[in-house]
VONUVO-757267 format. One record per residue: residue number from 0; residue in three letters; x, y, z of N, C-alpha, C in turn. Coordinates in steps of 0.2 Angstrom, whole numbers, plus 5000, padded with zeros to 4 digits. Example, Ala and Ser with C-alpha at 12.3 -4.5 7.8 and 13.67 -1.06 7.14 Angstrom:
# VONUVO-757267
@num 0; residuo ALA; nxx 5066; nyy 4972; nzz 5039; caxx 5062; cayy 4978; cazz 5039; cxx 5066; cyy 4984; czz 5039
@num 1; residuo SER; nxx 5064; nyy 4989; nzz 5035; caxx 5068; cayy 4995; cazz 5036; cxx 5064; cyy 5000; czz 5039
//
This chain:
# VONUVO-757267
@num 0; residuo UNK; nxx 4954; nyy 4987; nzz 4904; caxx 4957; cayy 4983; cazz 4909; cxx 4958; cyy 4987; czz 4915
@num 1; residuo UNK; nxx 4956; nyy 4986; nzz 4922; caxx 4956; cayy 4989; cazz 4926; cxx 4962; cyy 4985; czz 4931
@num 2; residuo UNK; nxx 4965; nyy 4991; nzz 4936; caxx 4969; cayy 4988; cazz 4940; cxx 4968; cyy 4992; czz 4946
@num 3; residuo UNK; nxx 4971; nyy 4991; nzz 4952; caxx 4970; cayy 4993; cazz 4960; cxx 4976; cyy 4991; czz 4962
@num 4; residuo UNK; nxx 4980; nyy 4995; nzz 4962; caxx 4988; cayy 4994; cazz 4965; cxx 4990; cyy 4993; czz 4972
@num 5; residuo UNK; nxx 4983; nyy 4994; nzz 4975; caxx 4984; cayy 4995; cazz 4982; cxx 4983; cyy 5001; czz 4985
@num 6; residuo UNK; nxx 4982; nyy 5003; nzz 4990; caxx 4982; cayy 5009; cazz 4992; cxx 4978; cyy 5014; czz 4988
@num 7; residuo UNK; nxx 4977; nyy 5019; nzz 4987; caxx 4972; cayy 5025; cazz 4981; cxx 4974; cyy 5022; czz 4975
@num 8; residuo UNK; nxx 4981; nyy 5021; nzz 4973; caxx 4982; cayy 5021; cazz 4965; cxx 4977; cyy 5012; czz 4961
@num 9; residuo UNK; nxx 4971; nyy 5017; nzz 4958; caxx 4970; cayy 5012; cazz 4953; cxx 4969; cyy 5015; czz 4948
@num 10; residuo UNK; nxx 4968; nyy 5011; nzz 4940; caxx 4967; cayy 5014; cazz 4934; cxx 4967; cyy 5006; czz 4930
@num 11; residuo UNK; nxx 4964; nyy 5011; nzz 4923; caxx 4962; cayy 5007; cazz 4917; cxx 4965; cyy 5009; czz 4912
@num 12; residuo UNK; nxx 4969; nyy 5003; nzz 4909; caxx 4975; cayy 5000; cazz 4905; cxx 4971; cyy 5003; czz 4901
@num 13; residuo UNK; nxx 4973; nyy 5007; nzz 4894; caxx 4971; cayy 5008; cazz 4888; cxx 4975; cyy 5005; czz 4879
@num 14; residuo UNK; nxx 4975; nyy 5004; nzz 4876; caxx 4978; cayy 5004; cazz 4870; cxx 4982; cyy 5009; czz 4868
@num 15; residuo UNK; nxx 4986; nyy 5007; nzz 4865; caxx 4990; cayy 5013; cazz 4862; cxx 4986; cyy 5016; czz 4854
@num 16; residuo UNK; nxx 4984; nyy 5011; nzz 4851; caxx 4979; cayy 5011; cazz 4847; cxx 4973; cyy 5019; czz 4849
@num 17; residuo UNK; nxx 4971; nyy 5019; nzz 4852; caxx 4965; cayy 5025; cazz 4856; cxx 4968; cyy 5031; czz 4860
@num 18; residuo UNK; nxx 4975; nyy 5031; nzz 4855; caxx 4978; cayy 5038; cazz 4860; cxx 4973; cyy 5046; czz 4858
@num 19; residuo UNK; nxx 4970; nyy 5043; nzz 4852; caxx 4965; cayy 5050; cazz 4852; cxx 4959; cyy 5053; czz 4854
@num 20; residuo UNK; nxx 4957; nyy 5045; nzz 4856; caxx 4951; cayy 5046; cazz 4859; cxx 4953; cyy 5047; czz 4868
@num 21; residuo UNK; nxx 4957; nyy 5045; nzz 4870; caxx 4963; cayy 5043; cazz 4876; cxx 4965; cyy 5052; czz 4878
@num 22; residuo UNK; nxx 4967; nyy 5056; nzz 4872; caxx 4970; cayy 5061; cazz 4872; cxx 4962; cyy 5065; czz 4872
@num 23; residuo UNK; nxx 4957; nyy 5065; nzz 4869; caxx 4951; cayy 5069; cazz 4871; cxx 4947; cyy 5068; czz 4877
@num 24; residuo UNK; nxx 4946; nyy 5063; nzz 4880; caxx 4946; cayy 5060; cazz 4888; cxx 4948; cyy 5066; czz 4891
@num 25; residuo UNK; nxx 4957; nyy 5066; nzz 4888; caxx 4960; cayy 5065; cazz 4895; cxx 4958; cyy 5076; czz 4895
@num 26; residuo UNK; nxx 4958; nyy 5079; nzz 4891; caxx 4956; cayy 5087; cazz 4891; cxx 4948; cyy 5088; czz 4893
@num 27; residuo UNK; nxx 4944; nyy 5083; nzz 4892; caxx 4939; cayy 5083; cazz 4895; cxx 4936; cyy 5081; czz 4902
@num 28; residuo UNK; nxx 4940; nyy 5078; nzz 4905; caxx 4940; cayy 5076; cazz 4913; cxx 4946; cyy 5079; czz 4915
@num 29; residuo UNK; nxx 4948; nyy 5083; nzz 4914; caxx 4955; cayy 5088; cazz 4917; cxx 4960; cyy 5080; czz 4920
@num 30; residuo UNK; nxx 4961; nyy 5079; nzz 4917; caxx 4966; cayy 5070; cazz 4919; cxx 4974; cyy 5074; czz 4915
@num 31; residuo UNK; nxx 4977; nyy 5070; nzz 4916; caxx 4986; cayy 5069; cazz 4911; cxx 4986; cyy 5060; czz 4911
@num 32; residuo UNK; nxx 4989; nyy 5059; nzz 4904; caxx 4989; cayy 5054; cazz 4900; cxx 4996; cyy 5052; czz 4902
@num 33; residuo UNK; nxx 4997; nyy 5044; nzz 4906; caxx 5005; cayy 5043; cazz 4908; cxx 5004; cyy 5033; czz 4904
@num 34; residuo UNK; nxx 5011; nyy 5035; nzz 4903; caxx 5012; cayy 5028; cazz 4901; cxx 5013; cyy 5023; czz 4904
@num 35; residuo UNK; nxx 5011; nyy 5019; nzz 4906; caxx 5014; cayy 5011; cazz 4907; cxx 5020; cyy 5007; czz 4905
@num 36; residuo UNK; nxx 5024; nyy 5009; nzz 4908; caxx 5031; cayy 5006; cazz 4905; cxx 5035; cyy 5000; czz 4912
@num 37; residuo UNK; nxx 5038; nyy 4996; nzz 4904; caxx 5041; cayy 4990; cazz 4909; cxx 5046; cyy 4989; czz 4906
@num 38; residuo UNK; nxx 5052; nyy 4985; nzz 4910; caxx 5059; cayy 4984; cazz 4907; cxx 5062; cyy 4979; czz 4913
@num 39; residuo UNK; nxx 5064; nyy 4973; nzz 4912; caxx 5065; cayy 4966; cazz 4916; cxx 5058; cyy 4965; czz 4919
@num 40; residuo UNK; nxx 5060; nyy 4966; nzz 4924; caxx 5055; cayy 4965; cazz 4931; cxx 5053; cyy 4973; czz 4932
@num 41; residuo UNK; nxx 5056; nyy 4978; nzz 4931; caxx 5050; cayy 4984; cazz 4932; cxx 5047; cyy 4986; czz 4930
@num 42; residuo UNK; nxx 5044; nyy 4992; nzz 4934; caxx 5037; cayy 4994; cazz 4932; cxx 5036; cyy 5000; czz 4933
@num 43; residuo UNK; nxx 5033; nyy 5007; nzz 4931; caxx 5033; cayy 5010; cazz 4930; cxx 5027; cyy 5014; czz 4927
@num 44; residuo UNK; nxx 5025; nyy 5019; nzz 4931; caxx 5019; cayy 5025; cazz 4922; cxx 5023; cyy 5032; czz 4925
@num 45; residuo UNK; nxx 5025; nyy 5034; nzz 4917; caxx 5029; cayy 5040; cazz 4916; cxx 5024; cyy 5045; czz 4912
@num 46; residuo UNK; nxx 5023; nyy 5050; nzz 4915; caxx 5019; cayy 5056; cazz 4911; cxx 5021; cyy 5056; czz 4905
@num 47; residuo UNK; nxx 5014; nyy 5056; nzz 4901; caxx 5015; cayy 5058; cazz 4893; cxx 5014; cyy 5052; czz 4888
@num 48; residuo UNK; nxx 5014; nyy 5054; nzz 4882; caxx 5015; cayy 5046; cazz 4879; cxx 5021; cyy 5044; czz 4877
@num 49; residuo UNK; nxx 5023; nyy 5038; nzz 4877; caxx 5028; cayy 5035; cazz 4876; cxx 5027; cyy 5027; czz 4872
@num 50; residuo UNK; nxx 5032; nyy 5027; nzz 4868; caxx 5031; cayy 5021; cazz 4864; cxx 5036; cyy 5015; czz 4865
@num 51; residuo UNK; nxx 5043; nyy 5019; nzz 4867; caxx 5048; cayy 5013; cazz 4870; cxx 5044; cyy 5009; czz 4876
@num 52; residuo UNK; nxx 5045; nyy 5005; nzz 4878; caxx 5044; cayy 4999; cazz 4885; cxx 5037; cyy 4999; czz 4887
@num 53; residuo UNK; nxx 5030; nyy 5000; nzz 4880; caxx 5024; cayy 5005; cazz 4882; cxx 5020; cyy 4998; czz 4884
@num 54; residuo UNK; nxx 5017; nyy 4997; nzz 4887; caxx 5013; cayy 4993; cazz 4889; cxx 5005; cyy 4994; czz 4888
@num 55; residuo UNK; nxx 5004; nyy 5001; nzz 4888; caxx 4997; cayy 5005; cazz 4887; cxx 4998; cyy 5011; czz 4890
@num 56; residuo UNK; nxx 4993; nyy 5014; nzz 4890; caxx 4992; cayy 5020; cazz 4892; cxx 4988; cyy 5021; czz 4898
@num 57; residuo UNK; nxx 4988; nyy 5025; nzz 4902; caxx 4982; cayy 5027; cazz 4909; cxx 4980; cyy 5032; czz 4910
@num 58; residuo UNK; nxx 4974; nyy 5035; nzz 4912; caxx 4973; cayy 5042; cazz 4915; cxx 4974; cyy 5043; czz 4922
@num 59; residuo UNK; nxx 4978; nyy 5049; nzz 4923; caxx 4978; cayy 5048; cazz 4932; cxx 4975; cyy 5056; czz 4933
@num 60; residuo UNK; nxx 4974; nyy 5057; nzz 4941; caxx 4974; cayy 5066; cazz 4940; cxx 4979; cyy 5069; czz 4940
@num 61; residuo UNK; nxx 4979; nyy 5074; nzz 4938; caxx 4985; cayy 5078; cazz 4939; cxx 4990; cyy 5079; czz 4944
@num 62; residuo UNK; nxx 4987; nyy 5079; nzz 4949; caxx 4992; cayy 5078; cazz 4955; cxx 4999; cyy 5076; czz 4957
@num 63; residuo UNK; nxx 4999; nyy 5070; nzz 4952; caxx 5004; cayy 5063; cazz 4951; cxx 5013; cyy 5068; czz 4950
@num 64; residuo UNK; nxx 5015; nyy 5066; nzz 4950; caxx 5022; cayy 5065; cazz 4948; cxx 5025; cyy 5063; czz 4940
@num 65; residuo UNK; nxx 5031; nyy 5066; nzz 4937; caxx 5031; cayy 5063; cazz 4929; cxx 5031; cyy 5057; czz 4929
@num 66; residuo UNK; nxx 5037; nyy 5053; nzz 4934; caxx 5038; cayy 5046; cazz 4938; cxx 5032; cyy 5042; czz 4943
@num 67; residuo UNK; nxx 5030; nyy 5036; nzz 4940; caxx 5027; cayy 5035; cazz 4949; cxx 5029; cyy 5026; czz 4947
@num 68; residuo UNK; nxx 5033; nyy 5024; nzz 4951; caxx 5035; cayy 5018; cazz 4954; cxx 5032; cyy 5012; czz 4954
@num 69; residuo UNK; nxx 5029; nyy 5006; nzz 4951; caxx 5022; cayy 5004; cazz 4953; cxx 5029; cyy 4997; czz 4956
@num 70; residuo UNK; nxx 5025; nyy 4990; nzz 4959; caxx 5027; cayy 4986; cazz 4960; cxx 5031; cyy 4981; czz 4957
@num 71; residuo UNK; nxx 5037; nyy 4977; nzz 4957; caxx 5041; cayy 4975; cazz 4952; cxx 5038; cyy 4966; czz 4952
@num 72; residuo UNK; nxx 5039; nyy 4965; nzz 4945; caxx 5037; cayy 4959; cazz 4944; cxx 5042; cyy 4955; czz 4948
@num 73; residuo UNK; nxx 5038; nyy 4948; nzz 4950; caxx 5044; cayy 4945; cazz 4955; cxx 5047; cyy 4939; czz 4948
@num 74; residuo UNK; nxx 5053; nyy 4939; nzz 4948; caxx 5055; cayy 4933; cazz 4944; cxx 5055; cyy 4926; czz 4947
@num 75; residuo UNK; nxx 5052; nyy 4925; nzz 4951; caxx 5052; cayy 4919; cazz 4955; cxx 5045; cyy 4915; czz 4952
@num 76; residuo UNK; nxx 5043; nyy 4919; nzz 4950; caxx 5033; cayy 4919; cazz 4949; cxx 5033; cyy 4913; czz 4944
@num 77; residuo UNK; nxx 5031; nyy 4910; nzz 4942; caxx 5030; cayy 4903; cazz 4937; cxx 5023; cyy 4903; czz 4936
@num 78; residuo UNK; nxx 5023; nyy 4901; nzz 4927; caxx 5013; cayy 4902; cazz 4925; cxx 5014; cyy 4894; czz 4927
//
C-alpha cells in the first residue's frame, strides 16, 4: 500500500509479517526501517521496529529523524 503525505514524504505500508524480507531491503538500498504507530487520533513512524500501536512498517532514507509527526486523524470524519 502506497501513501503521499504531501510534500516529499511518501511511502509503502508493509506488514509486520515481512519484517525479514523488510529488514534485507532495507540493508540493501541503504534505507532504515521506522514504524507506523497510532494511538487516538495520532499518528506517527518511529525509527526501528516496534510492535505496541504498530500499524506496519516503512522504508525511508536515512536522513529522517527517530520521530516524524505525520497528520492526525480527524475525529469528526464519519465512514
Amino acid at each position: 500500500m502506497n501513501f503521499n503525505l504531501g510534500g516529499n514524504l511518501s511511502f509503502e505500508l508493509f506488514d509486520l509479517e515481512h519484517v525479514s524480507q523488510l529488514t534485507a531491503l532495507a540493508i540493501q538500498t541503504d534505507q532504515e526501517i521506522y514504524t507506523l504507530k497510532t494511538a487516538e487520533h495520532s499518528n506517527w513512524l518511529e525509527r526501528g521496529i516496534h510492535i505496541v500501536d504498530e500499524m506496519g512498517l516503512v522504508l525511508l532514507l536515512k536522513n529522517f529523524t527517530d520521530n516524524i509527526n505525520l497528520p492526525d486523524d480527524n475525529p469528526d470524519d464519519t465512514l
